[in-house]
N, C-alpha and C positions, 0 to 999 in steps of 0.2 A: 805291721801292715803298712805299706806306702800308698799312703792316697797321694792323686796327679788331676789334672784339669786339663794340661797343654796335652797336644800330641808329640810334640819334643819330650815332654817328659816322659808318655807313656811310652815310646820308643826307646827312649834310653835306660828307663828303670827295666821297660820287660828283657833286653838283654841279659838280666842278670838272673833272670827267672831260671831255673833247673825244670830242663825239659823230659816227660811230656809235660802242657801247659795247656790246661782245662779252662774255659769262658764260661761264667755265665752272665748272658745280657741281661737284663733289665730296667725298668724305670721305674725304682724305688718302692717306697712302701711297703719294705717287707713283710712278708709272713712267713709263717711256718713251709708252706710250697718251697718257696725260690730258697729255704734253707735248705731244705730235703735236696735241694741241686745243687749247692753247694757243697755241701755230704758228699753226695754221692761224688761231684768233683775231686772231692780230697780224697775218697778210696782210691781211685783208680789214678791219678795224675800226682807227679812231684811238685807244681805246683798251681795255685788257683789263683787266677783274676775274675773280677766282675767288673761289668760295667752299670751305672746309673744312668741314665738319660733317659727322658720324656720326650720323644720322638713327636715334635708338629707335623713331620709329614704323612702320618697315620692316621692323624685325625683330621676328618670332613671338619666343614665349616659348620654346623652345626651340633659339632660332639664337641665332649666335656675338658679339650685342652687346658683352657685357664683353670677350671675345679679341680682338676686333678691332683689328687691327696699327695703329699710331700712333705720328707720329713727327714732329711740327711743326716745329718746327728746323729736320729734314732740308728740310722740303717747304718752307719759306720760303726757304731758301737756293737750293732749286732755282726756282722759281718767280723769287727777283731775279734770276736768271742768266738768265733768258729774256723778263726786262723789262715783267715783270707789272707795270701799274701800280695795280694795289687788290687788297688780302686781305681777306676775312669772314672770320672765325674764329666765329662765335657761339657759343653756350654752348645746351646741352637748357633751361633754365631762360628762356634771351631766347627763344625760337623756341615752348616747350611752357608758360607758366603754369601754377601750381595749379590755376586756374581754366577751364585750355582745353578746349573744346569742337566746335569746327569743324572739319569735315573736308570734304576734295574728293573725291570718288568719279568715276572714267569705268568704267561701269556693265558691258558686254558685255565692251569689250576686255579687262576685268582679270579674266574671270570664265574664261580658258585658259591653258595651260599655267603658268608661273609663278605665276596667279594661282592656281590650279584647286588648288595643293599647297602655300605660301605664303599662307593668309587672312591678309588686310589688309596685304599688301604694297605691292599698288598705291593703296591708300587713303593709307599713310604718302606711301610716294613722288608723288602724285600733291598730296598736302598741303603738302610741304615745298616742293616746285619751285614753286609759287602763292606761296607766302612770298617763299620769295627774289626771284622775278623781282617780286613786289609790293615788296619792299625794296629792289631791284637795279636793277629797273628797265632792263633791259638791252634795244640793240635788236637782237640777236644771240645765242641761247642753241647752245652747241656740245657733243654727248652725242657716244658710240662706238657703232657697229654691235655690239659685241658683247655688248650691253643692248639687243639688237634690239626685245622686246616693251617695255619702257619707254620707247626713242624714238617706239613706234607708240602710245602711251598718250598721251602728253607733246604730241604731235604733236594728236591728238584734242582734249585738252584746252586746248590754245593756242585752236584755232578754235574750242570751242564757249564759249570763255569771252571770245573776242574780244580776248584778248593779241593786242600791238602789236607780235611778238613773229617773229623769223625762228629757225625752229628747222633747224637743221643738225646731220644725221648725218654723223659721219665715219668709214673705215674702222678693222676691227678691227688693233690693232699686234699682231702673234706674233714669240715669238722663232724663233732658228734652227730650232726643230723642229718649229716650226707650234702651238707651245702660245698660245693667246691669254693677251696678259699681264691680270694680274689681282693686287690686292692678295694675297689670299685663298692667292694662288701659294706665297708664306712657307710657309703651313701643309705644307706637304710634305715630306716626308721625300725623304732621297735617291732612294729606291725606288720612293716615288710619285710624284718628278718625273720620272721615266726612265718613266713608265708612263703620265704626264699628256695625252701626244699623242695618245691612242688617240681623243680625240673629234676632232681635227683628222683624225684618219686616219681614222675614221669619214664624216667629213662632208665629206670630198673623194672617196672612195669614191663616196656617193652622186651628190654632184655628176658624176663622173666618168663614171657612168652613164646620168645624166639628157644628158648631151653626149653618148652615143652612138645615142641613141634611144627610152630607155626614160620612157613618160610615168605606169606605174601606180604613184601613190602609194604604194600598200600594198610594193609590190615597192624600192621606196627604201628605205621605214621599215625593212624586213626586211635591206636592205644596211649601212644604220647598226648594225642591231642584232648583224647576223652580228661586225661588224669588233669592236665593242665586249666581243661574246663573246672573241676573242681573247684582251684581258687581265684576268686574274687579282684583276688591284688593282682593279678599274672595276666599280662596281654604281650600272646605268643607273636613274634613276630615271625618265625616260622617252625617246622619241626620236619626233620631231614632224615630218610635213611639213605645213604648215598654208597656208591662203590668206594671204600677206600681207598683204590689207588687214582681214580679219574677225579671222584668226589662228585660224579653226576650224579642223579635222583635217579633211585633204582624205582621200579614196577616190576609189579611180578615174583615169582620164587626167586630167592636168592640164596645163597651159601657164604655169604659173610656181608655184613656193610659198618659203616660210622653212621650212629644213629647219635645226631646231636639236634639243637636247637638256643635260638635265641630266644631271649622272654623278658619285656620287661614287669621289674616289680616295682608301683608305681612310677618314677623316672628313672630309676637305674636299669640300663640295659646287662641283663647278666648273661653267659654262652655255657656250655657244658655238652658234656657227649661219654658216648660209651660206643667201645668195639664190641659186635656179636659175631659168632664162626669164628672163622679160619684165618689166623693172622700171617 
């Protein structure tokens, strides 16, 4: 496995890659998820790069940039054990110049949920993913379901920018209790990881209901919401069933939506979601 830092290097090493050539981005801290993309990387592509970086331009002034768990070592080691054959490590400084100025925007999709409470999230993220894959060059980019509105961004912006580019969502990984895994998970206390399932119990709930017959939106939102009251530790920041492909807030009967939510348990902000209908 070649790990690299510069983009001279990643340009020159990825030449030798045996194409197709599968990405997956991320900023570190693996877990089980981002190996599962991985995997799936290596089934289907001859050969697999990732990338690591902590993207500042994602995070508001007030979210958890500096805390943010890191731990390269670890993640390199894990990654040669699953026969990665190329690491991007880049630096804020190769990725963001003194001088940088340019940014990508996809304009509607980033303007709900996530985006609607996060300004300039999808801007960062929509920025950085254009770099890499312009550095990377990948003909395979592989994201998680449980960055549901980000794959639906990302997805957008491949076509209207006419990347060459096959973007593949893959499911969300949970542990035993149905918690979807996430870096961010670290930050919980005992108390709050015993408490953290209440959105997976939330949003099977919903689901649960939408399988029995029930099609009014409002009447979901309000079943996520009920379960959520539940616990103690959980203060929803909001709870969505939205159109998958616009991501606006549905009312009314529907025949498919993204039924997700933010929630923090106490300081961690956690996100998760589930499709109902017709995909």
């Amino acid at each position: 496995m070649k790990v690299v830092e510069g983009l001279a290097e990643l340009r020159e090493a990825r030449e030798s890659l045996t194409k197709p050539v599968g990405l997956v981005p991320t900023m570190g801290t693996l877990h089980e998820g981002h190996l599962s993309l991985v995997r799936r990387a290596k089934s289907e592509c001859a050969s697999v790069g990732v990338s690591i970086f902590v993207n500042p331009a994602q995070f508001g002034p007030t979210e958890d940039l500096d805390a943010y768990p890191m731990d390269l070592e670890r993640d390199l080691d894990l990654l040669a054990g699953e026969g990665v054959d190329l690491v991007w490590t880049p630096t804020a400084a190769e990725m963001y110049d003194s001088g940088y100025q340019t940014w990508v925007e996809v304009e509607e999709l980033a303007q709900y949920l996530e985006g609607e409470i996060r300004e300039g999230h999808f801007r960062g993220v929509a920025t950085v993913v254009t770099k890499l894959f312009n550095s990377f060059q990948p003909d395979r980019a592989y994201f998680g379901q449980k960055d549901a509105q980000q794959s639906i961004v990302i997805r957008r912006m491949v076509e209207d920018l006419n990347f060459p580019i096959e973007v593949i969502v893959c499911p969300t990984v949970r542990e035993a209790d149905g918690l979807a895994m996430s870096s961010r998970n670290s930050y919980l206390s005992p108390e709050e990881r015993r408490a953290a399932p209440v959105l997976y119990r939330a949003l099977l709930a919903a689901s649960q209901l939408f399988s029995t017959g029930e099609r009014e939106a409002d009447r979901l939102r309000a079943e996520m919401e009920t379960v959520l009251a539940t616990e103690p530790r959980a203060r929803p920041e909001y709870a969505s069933v939205a159109d998958p492909a616009t991501l606006e807030e549905q009312h009314g009967p529907i025949e498919q939506a993204l039924l997700s939510m933010a929630v923090f348990v106490g300081k961690t902000r956690l996100i998760d979601n589930l499709m109902v209908g017709d995909k």
